[in-house]
Each structure stands twice: as structure tokens, then as C-alpha cells.
C-alpha positions in Angstrom: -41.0 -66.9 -11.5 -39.3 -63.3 -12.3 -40.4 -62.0 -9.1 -38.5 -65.0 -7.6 -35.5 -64.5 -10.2 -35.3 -60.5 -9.6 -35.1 -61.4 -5.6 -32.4 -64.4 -6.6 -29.7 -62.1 -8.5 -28.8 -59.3 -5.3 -28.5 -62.3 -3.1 -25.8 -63.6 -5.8 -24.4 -60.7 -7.4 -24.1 -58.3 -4.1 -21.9 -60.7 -2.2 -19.6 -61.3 -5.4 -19.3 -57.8 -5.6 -18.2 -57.6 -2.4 -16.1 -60.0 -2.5 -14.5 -58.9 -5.8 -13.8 -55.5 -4.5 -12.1 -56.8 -1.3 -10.2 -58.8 -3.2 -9.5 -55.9 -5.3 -8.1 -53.1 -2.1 -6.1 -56.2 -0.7 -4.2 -55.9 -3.9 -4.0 -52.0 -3.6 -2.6 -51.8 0.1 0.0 -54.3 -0.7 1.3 -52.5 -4.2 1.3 -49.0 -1.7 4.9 -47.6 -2.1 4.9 -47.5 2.1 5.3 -51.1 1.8 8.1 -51.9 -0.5 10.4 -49.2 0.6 13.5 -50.0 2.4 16.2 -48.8 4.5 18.3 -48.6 1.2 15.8 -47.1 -0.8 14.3 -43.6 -1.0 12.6 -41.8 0.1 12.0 -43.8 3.0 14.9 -42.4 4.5 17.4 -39.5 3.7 20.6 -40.1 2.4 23.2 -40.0 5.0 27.2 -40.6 4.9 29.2 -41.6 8.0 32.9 -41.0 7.6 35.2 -42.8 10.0 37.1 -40.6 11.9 40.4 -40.9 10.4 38.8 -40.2 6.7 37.1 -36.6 8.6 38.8 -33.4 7.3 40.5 -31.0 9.6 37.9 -28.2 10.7 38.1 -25.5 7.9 40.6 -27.4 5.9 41.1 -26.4 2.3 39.9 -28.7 -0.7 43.2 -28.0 -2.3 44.5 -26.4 -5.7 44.0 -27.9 -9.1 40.5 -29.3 -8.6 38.8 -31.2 -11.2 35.5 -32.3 -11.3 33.8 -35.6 -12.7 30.3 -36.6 -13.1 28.9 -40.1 -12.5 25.7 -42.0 -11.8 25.7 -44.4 -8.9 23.3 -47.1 -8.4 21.9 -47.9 -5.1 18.9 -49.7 -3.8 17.7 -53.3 -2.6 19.4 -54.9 -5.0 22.8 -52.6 -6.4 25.7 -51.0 -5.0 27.9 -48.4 -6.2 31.7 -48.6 -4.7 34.6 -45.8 -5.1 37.9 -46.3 -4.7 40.0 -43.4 -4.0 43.8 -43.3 -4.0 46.2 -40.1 -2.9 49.2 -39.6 -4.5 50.3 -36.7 -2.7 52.1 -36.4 0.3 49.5 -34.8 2.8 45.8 -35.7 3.3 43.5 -34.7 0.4 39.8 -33.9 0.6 37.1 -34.9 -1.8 34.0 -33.5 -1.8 31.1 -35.5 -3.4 27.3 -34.0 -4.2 24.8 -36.3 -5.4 21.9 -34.9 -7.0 18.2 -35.6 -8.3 16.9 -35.1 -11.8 15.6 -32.2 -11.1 18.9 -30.8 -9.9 18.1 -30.5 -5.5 20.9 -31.4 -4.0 20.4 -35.2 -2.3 23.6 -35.8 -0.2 26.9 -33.6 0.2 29.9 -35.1 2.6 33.6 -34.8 2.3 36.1 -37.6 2.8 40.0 -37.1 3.4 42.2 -39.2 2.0 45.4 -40.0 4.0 48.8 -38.8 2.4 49.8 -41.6 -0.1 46.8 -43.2 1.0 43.3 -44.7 -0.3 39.6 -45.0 1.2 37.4 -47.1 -0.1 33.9 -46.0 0.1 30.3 -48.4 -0.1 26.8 -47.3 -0.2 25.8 -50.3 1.5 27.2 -50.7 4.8 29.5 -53.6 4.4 28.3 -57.3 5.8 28.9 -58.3 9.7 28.9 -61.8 9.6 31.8 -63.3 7.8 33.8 -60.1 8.9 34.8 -58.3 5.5 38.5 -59.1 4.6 41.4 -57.4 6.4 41.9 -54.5 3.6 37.8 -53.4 4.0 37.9 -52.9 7.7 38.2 -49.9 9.2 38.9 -48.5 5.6 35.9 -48.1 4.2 33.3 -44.9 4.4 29.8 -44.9 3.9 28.0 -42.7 1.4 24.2 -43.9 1.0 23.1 -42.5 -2.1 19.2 -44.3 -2.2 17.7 -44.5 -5.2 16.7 -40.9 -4.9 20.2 -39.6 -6.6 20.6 -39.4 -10.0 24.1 -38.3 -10.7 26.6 -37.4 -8.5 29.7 -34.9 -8.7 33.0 -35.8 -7.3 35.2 -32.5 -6.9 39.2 -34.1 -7.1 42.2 -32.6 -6.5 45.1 -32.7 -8.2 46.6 -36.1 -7.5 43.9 -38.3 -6.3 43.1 -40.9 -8.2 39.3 -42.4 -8.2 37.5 -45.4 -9.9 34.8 -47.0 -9.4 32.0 -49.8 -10.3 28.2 -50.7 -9.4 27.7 -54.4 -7.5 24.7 -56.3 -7.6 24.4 -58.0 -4.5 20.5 -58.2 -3.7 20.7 -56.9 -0.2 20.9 -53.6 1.7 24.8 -55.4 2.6 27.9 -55.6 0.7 29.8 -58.9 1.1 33.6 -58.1 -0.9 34.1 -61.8 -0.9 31.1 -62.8 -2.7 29.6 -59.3 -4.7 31.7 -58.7 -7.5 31.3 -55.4 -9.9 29.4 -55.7 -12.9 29.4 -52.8 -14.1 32.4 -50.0 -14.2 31.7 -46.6 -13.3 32.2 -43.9 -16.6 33.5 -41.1 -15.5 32.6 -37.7 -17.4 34.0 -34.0 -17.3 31.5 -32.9 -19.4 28.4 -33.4 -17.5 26.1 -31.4 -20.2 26.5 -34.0 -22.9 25.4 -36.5 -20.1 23.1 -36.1 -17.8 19.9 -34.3 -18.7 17.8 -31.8 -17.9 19.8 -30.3 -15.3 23.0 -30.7 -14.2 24.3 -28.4 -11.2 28.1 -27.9 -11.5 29.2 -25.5 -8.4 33.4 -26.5 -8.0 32.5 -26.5 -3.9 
């Protein structure tokens, strides 16, 4: 009888164990970071801006006098959005420069956007939605800065007489839809990034 039992229990045991550990590894390839990354996540892709081509600044042009600087954090990934909206006050184009960073302090994205002379530019970093076509005051105004998920805090280098603000949308997609995503959450802007954002913060006034 036990040489029958001993002979009974690897014929059980072995194919549950099997079993258990396939079950197990299914469970491990589908948790793999490979597979839940997205276009609008990083770093499954590198941060990129494209600035329409009325928003590019003139080759070599200037940042201009009086430049302040302000720290924020955007949000950006499947589900988030972080919009800007910057206005001109002065009476010839203005550029901003904006640097997002990691935690660590490496720089993760670094574009500049002109802003027309009494103008503003809206800018998304989701691309905005195709289908319905975005109202008539998004299109062909709007520039894209995706941040990912892989910036933590981001300068924006202003000078004098723009005026910015911004908020984080929640819209659950790697689109913006300005009709139906509305902000949730207002940007704070700081000058005084030390009290803020730890461990490093990289302030360079380019």
C-alpha cells in the first residue's frame, strides 16, 4: 500500500506543480512594464514637442529682457493632461522657453514656443482629439509639449509681459477633447523652486 501511495503523489503533485507555476509566469509576463506602457507614457517613448510653425522662433532670436522664471509639475500619462495657456502682452513676438526635468535633475524635454505680439498659444500634452474637430479657438493654436510621465517638474523661463496659467485634465486617454475634459486641478506656480521640489532642482535662466 505505501509503495502504491509513494508512486500515486508525483503523478498528482508534479502536474499541479506545473500547472501552478504556469499559472504563476502567465501572471508575470502580463504585469511586465513592456506591456502597459503607452505612447503617452515613459519611457516608452521620448518626450517630443512639435511647435506649429507660426509659434517657431526666428533663427537666433533673443529670449528677451526681464525674464522670470517659474517652476511647475505637469501631469501626463494614460489618464492626465497638463494644459498652458500663454498670453503676450507686448507688442512683438515673445519666446518662452520651457525645460522639464526628472527627479534626479537630467533634463527630459527642452523646446521654445513664440508667442505672437499681443497674442496667446495654447499648448496640450496630449495631442488634441480628431473626431469631433476641437472648437474653432483650439485649431491651429495649439502646440504640443509631451512631457510623459518621465518629468517631474518643469521650468518655464517668461519674459517680461507674458502672462501664463495653467491646469492638469483628466481625460483617460492619450487625447484631449476641450469640449468634454475639463481641468481639475490648477497649476501652482512657484519662483522658489528650492522650497518645492526636492532633491534637485536645476535652475539655468536659458
Amino acid at each position: 500500500m505505501r509503495r502504491k501511495l509513494s508512486m500515486f503523489l508525483p503523478a498528482v503533485f508534479l502536474p499541479l506543480l506545473a500547472l501552478l507555476w504556469f499559472m504563476n509566469s502567465g501572471a508575470t509576463a502580463q504585469d511586465e512594464p513592456a506591456q502597459l506602457l503607452s505612447s503617452d507614457e515613459g519611457p516608452a517613448a521620448a518626450p517630443e514637442a512639435l511647435i506649429p510653425e507660426k509659434y517657431l522662433p526666428a533663427p537666433g532670436a533673443a529670449i528677451g529682457s526681464g525674464l522670470s522664471t517659474v517652476y511647475f509639475s505637469p501631469q501626463d500619462s494614460n489618464s492626465n493632461n497638463t494644459v498652458l495657456f500663454l498670453y503676450n502682452t507686448n507688442a512683438a513676438v515673445a519666446n518662452v522657453n520651457i525645460h522639464g526635468y526628472g527627479f534626479d535633475g537630467a533634463t527630459t524635454i527642452s523646446t521654445t514656443v513664440g508667442i505672437p505680439a499681443s497674442g496667446a498659444v495654447r499648448i496640450s500634452a496630449d495631442t488634441l482629439v480628431v473626431a469631433p474637430a476641437p472648437p474653432d479657438s483650439w485649431q491651429d493654436n495649439v502646440a504640443y509639449v509631451n512631457f510623459t510621465d518621465t518629468t517631474a517638474y518643469a521650468a518655464m523661463h517668461l519674459p517680461a509681459g507674458v502672462k501664463a496659467e495653467g491646469w492638469v485634465v483628466w481625460n483617460g486617454t492619450a487625447d484631449f477633447d476641450p469640449r468634454l475634459d475639463v481641468e481639475r486641478l490648477p497649476l501652482r506656480f512657484s519662483i522658489d523652486p528650492p522650497s518645492v521640489f526636492l532633491p534637485v532642482v536645476a535652475q539655468d535662466g536659458s
